[in-house]
Biopython code that builds the backbone (N, CA, C, O; Angstrom):
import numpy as np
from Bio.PDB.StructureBuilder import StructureBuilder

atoms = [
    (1, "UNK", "N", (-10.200, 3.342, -0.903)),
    (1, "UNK", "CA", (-9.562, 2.849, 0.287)),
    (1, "UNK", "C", (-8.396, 1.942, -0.106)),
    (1, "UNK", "O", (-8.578, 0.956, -0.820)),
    (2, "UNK", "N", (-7.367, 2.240, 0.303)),
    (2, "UNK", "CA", (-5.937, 1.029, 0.344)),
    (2, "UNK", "C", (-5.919, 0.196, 1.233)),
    (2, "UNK", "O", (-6.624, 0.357, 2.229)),
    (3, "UNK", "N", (-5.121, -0.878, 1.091)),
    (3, "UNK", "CA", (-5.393, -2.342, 1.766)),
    (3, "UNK", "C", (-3.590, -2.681, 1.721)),
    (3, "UNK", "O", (-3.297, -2.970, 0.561)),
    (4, "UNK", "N", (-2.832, -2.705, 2.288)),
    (4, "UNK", "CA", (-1.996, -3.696, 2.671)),
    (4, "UNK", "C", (-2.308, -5.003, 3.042)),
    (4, "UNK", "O", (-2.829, -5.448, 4.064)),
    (5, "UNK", "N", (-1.809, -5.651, 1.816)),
    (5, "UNK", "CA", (-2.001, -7.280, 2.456)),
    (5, "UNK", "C", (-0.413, -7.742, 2.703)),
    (5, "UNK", "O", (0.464, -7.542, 1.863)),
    (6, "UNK", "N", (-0.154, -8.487, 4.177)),
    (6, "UNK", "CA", (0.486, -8.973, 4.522)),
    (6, "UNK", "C", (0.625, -9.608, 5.651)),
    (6, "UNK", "O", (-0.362, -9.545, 6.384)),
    (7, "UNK", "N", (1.662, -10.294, 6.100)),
    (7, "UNK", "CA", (1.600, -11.376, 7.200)),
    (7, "UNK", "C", (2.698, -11.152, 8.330)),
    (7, "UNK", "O", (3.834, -10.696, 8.192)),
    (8, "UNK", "N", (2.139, -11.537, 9.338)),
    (8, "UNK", "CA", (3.033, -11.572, 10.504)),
    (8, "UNK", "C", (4.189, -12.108, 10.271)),
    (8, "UNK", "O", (4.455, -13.082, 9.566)),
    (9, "UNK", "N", (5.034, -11.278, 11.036)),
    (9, "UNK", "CA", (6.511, -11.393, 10.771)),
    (9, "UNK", "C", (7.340, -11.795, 9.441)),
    (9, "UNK", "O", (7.873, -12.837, 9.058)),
    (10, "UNK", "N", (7.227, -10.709, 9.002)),
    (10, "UNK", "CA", (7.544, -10.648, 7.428)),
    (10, "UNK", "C", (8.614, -9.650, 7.459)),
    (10, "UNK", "O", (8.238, -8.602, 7.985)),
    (11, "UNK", "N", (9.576, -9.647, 7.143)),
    (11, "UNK", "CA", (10.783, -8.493, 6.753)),
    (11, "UNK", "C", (9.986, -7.429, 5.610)),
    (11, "UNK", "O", (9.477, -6.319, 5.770)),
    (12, "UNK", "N", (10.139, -8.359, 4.324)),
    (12, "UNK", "CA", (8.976, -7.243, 3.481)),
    (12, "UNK", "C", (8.489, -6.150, 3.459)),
    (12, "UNK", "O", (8.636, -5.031, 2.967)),
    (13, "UNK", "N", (7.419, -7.135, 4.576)),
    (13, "UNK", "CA", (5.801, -6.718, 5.071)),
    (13, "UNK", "C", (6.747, -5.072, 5.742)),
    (13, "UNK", "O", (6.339, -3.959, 5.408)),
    (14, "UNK", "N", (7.888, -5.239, 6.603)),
    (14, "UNK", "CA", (8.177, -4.071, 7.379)),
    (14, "UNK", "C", (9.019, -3.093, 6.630)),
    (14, "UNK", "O", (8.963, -1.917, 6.990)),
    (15, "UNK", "N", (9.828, -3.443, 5.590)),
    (15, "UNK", "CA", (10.180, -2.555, 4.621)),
    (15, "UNK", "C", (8.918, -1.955, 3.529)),
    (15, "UNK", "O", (8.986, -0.801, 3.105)),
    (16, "UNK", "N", (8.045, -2.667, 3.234)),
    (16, "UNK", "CA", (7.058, -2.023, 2.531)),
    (16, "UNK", "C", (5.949, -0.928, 3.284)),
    (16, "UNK", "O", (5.166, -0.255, 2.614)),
    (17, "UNK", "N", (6.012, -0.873, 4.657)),
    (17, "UNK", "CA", (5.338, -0.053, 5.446)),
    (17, "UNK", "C", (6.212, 0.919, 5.676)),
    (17, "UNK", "O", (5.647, 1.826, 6.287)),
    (18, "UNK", "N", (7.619, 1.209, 5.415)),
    (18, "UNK", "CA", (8.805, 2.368, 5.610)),
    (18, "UNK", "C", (8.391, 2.649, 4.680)),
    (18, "UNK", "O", (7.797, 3.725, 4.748)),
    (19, "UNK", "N", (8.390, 2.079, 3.483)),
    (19, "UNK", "CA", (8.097, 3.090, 2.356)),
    (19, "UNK", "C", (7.588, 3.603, 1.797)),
    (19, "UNK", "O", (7.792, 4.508, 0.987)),
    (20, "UNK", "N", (6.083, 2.613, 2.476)),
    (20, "UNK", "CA", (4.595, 3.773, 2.633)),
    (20, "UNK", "C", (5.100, 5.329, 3.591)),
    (20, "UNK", "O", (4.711, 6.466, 3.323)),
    (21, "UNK", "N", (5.605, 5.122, 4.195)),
    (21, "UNK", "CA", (5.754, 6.185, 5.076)),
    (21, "UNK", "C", (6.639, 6.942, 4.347)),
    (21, "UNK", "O", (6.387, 8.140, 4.478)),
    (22, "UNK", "N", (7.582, 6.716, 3.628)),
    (22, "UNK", "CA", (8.140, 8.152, 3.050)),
    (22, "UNK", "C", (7.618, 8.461, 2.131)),
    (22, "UNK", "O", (7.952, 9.543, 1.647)),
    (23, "UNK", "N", (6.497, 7.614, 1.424)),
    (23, "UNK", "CA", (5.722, 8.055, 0.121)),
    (23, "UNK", "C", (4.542, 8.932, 0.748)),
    (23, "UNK", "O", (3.649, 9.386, 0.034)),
    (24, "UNK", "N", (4.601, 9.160, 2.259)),
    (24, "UNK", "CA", (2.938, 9.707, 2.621)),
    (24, "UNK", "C", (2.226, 9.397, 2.133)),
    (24, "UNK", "O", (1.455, 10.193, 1.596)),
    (25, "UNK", "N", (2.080, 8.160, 2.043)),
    (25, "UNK", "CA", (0.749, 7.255, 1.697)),
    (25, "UNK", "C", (-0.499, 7.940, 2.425)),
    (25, "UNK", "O", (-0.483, 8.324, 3.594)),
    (26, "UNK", "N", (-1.703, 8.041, 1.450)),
    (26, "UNK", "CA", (-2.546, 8.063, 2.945)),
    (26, "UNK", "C", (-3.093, 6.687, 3.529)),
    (26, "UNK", "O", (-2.738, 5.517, 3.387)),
    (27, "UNK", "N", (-4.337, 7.461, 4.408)),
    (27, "UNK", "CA", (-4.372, 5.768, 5.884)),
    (27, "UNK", "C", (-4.786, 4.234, 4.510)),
    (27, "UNK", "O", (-5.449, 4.046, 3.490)),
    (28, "UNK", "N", (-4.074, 3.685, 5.212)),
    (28, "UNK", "CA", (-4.884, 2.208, 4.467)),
    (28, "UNK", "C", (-5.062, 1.446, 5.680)),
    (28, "UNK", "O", (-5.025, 1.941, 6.807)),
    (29, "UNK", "N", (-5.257, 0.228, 5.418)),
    (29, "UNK", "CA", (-6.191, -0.965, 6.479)),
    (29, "UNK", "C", (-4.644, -2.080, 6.243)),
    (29, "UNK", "O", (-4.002, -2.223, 5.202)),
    (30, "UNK", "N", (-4.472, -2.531, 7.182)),
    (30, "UNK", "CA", (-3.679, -4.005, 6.824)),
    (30, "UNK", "C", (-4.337, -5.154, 7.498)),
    (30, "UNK", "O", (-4.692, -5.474, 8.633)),
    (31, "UNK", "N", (-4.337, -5.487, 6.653)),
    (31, "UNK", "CA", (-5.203, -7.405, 6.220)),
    (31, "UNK", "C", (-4.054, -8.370, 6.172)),
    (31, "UNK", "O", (-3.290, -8.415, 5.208)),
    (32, "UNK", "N", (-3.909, -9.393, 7.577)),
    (32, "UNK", "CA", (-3.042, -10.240, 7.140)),
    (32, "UNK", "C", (-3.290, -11.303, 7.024)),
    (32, "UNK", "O", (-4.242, -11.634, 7.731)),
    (33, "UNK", "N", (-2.789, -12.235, 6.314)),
    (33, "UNK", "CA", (-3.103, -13.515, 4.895)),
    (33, "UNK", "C", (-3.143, -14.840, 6.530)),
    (33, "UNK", "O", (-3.666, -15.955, 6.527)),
    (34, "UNK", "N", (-2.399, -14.152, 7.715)),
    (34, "UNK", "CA", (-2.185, -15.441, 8.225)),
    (34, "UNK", "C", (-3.231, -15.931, 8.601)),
    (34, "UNK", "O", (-4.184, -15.165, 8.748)),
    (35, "UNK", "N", (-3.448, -17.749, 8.958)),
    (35, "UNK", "CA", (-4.769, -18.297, 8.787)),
    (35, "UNK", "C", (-5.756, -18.081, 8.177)),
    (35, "UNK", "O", (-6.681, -18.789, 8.577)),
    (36, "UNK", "N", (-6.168, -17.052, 6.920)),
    (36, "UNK", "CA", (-7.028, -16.542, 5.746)),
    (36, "UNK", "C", (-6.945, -17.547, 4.693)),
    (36, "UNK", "O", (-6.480, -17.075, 3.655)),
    (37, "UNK", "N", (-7.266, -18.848, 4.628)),
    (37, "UNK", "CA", (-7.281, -19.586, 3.440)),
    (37, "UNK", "C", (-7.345, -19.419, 1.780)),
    (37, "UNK", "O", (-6.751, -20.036, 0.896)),
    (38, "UNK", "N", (-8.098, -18.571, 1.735)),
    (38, "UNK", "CA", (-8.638, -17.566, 0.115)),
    (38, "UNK", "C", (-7.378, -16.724, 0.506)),
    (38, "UNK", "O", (-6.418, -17.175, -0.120)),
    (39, "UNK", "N", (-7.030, -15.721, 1.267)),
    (39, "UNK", "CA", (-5.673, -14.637, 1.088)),
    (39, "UNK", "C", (-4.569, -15.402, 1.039)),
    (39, "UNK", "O", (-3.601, -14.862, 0.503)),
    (40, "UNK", "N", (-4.427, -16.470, 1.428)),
    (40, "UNK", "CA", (-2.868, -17.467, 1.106)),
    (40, "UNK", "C", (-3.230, -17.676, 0.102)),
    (40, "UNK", "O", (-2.437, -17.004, -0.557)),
    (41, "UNK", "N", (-3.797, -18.076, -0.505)),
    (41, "UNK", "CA", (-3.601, -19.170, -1.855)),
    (41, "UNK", "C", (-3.832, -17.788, -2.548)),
    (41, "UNK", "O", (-3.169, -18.089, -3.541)),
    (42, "UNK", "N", (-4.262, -16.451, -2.831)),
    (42, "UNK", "CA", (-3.946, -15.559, -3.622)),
    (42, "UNK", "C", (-3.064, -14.908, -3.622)),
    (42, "UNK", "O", (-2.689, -14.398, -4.677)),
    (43, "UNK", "N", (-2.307, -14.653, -2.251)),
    (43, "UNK", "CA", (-1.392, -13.720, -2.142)),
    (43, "UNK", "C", (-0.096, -14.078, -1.603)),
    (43, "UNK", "O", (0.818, -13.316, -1.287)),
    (44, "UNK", "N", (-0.145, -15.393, -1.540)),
    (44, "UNK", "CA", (0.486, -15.790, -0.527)),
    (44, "UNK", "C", (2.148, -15.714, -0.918)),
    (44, "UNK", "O", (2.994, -15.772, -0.026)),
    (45, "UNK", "N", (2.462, -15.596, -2.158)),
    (45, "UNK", "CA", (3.839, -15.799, -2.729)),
    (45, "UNK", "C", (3.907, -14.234, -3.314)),
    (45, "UNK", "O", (4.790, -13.786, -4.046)),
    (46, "UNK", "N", (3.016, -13.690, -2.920)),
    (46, "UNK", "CA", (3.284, -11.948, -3.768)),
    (46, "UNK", "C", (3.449, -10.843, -2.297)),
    (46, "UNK", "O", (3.883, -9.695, -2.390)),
    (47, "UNK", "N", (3.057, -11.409, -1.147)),
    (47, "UNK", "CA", (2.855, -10.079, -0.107)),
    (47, "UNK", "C", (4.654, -9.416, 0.215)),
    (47, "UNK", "O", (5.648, -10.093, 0.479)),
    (48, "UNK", "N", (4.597, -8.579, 0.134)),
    (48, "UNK", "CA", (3.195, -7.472, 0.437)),
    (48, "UNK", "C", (2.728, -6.966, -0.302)),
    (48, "UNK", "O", (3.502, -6.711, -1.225)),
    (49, "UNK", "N", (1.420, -6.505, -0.493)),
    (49, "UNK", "CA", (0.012, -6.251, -2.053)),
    (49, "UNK", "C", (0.346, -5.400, -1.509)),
    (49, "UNK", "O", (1.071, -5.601, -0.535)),
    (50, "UNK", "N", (-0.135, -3.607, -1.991)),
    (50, "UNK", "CA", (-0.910, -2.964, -1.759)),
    (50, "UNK", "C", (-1.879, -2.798, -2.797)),
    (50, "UNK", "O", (-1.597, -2.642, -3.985)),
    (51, "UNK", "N", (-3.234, -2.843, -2.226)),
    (51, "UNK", "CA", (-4.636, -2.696, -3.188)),
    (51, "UNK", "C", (-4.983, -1.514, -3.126)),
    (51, "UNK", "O", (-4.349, -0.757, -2.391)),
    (52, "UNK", "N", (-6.193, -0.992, -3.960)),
    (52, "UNK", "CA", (-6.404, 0.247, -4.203)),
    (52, "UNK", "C", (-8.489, -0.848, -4.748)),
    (52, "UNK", "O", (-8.969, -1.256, -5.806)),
    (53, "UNK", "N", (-8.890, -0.837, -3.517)),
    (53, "UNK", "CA", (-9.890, -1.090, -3.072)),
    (53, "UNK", "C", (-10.891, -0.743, -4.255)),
    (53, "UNK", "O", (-11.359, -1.508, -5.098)),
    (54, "UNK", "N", (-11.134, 0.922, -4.050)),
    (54, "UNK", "CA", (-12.011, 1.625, -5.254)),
    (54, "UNK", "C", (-11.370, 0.824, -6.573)),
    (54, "UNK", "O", (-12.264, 0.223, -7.169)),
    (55, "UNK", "N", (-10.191, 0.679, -7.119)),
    (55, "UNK", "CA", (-10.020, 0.765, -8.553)),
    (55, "UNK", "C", (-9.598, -0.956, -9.148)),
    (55, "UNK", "O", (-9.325, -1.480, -10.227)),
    (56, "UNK", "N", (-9.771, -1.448, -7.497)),
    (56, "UNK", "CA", (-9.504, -2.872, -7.849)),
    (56, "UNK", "C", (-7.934, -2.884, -8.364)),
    (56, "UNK", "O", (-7.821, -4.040, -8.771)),
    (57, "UNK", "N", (-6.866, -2.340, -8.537)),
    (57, "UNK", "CA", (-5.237, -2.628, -8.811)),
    (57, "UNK", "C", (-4.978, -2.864, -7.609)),
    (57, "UNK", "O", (-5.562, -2.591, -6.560)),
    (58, "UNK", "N", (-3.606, -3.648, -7.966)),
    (58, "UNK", "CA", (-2.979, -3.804, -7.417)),
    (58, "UNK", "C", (-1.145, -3.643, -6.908)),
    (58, "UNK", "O", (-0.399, -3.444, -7.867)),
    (59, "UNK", "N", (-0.828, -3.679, -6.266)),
    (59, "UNK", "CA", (1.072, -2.642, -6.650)),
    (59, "UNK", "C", (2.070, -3.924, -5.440)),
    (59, "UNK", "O", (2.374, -3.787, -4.255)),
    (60, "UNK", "N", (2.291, -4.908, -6.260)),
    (60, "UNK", "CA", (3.272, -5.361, -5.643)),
    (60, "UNK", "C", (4.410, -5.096, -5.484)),
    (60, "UNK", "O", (4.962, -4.167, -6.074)),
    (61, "UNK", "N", (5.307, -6.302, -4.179)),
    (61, "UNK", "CA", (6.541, -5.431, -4.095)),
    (61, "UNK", "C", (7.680, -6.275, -4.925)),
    (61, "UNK", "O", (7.553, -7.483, -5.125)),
    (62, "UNK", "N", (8.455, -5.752, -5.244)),
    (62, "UNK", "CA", (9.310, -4.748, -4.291)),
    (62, "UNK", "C", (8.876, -3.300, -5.327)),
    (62, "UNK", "O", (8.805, -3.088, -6.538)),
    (63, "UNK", "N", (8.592, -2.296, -3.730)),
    (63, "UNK", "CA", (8.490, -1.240, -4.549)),
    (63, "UNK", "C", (8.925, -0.067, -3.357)),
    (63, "UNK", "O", (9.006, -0.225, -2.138)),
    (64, "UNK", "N", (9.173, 1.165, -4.181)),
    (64, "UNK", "CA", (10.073, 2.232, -3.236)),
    (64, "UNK", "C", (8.372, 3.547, -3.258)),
    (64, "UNK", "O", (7.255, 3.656, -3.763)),
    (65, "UNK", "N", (9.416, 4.306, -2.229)),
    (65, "UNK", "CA", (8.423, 5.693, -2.168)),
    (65, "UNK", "C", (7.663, 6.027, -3.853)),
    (65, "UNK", "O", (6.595, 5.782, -4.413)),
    (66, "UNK", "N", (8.755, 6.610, -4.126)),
    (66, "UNK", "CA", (8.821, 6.969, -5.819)),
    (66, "UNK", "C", (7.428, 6.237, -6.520)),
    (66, "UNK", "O", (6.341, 6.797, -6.660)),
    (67, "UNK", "N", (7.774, 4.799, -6.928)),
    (67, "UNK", "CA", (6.541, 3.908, -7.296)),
    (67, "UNK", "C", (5.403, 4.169, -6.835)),
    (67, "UNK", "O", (4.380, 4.450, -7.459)),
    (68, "UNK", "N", (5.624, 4.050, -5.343)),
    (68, "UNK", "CA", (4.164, 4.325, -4.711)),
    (68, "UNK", "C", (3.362, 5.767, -4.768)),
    (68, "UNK", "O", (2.137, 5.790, -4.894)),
    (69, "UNK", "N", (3.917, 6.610, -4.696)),
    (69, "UNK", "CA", (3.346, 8.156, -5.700)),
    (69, "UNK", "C", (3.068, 7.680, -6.863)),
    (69, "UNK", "O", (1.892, 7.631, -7.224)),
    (70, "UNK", "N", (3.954, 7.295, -7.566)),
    (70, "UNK", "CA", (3.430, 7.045, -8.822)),
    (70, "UNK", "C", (1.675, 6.729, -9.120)),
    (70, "UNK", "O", (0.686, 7.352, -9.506)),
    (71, "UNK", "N", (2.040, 5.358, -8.668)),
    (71, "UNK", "CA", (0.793, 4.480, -8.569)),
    (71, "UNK", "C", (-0.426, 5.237, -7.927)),
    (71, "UNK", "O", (-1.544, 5.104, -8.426)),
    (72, "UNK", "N", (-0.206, 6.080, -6.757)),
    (72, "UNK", "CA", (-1.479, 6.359, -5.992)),
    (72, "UNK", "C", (-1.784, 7.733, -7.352)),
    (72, "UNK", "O", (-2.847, 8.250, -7.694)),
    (73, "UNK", "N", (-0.750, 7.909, -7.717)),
    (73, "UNK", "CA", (-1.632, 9.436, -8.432)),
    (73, "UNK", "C", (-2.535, 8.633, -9.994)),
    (73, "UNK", "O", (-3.605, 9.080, -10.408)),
    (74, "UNK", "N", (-2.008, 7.757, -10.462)),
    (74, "UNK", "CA", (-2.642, 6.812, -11.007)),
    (74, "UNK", "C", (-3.789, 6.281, -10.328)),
    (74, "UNK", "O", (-4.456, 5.960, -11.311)),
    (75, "UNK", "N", (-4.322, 6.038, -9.564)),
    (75, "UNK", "CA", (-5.120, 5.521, -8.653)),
    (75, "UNK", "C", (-6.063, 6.858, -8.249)),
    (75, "UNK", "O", (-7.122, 6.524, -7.717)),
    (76, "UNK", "N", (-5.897, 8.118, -8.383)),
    (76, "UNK", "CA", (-6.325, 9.277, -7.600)),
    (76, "UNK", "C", (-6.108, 9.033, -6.359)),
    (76, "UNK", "O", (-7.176, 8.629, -5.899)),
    (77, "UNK", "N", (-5.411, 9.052, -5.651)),
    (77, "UNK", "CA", (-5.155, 8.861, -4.410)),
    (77, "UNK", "C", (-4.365, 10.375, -4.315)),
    (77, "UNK", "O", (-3.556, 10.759, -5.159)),
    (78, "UNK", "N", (-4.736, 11.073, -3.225)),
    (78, "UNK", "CA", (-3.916, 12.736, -3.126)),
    (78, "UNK", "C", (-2.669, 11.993, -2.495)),
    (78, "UNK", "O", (-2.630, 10.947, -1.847)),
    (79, "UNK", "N", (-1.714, 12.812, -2.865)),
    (79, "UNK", "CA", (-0.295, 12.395, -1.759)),
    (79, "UNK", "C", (0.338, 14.133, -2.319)),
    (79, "UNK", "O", (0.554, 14.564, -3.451)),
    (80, "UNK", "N", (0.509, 14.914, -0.666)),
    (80, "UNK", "CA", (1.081, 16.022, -0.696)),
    (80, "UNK", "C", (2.338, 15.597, -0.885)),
    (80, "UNK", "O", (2.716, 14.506, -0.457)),
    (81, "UNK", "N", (3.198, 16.516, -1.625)),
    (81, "UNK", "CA", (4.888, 16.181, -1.533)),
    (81, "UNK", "C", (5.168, 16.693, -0.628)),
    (81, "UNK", "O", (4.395, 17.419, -0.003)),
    (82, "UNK", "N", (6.014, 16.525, -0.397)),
    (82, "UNK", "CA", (7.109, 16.127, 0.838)),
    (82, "UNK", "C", (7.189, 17.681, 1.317)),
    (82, "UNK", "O", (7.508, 18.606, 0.569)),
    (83, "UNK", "N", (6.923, 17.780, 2.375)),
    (83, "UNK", "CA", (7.073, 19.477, 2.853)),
    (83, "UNK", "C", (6.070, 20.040, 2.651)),
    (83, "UNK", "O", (6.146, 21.175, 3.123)),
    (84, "UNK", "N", (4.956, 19.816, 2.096)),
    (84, "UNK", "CA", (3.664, 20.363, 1.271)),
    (84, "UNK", "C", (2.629, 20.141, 2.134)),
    (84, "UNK", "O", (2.298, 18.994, 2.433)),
    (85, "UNK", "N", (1.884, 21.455, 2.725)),
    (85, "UNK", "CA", (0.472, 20.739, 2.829)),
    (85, "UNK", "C", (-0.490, 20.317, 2.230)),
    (85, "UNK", "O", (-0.208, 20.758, 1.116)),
    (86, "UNK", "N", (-1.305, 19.862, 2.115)),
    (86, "UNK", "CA", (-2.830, 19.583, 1.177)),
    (86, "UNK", "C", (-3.395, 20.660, 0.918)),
    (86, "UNK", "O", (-3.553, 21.430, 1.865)),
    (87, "UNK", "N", (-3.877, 21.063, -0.418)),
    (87, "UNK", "CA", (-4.730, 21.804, -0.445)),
    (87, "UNK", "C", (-6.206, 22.470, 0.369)),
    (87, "UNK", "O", (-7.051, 21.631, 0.681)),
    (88, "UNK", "N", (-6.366, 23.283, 0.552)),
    (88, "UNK", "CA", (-7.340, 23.522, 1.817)),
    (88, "UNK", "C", (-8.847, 23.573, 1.282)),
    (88, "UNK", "O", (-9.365, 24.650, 0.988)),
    (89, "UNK", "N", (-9.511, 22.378, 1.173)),
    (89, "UNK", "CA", (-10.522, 22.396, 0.135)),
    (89, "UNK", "C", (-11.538, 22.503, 0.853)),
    (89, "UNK", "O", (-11.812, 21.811, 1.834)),
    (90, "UNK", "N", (-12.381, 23.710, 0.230)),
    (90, "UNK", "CA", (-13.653, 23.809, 1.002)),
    (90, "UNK", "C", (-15.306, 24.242, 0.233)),
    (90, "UNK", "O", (-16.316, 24.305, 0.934)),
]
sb = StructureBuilder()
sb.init_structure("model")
sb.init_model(0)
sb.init_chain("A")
sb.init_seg("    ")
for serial, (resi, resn, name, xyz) in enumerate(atoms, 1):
    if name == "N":
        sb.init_residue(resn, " ", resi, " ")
    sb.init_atom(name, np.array(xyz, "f"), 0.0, 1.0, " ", f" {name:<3s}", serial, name[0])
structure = sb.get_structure()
């Protein structure tokens, strides 16, 4: 499972969710740090995280589509390319 950590009204936070989206990320959860005492004082000068829950990494930003394939296929995370469907696994 992926985790976006980030905080309300963040520029970042909204460029790093565009670029989940052209990386076809798949679904993650977003967790934000605001009023989270333990998520500020860990994350608080790095958001936006994205975590990779199962493998415990982590992929800070600044990072583009590109990276983020990278990382998820590192991670096993499927990401169809661009125009591609998923394999039809049965």
């Amino acid at each position: 499972m992926l985790t976006l950590i980030q905080r309300d009204d963040c520029h970042l936070c909204d460029l790093a969710l565009a670029e989940l989206a052209k990386a076809r990320a798949p679904e993650f959860e977003s967790v934000f740090l605001d009023d989270q005492p333990a998520l500020e004082t860990r994350y608080g000068a790095r958001v936006p995280v994205l975590r990779d829950e199962a493998g415990q990494r982590e992929l800070d930003w600044p990072f583009d589509a590109a990276t983020v394939q990278a990382w998820l296929a590192e991670c096993d995370q499927v990401v169809p390319a661009a125009g591609r469907q998923p394999p039809d696994i049965r």
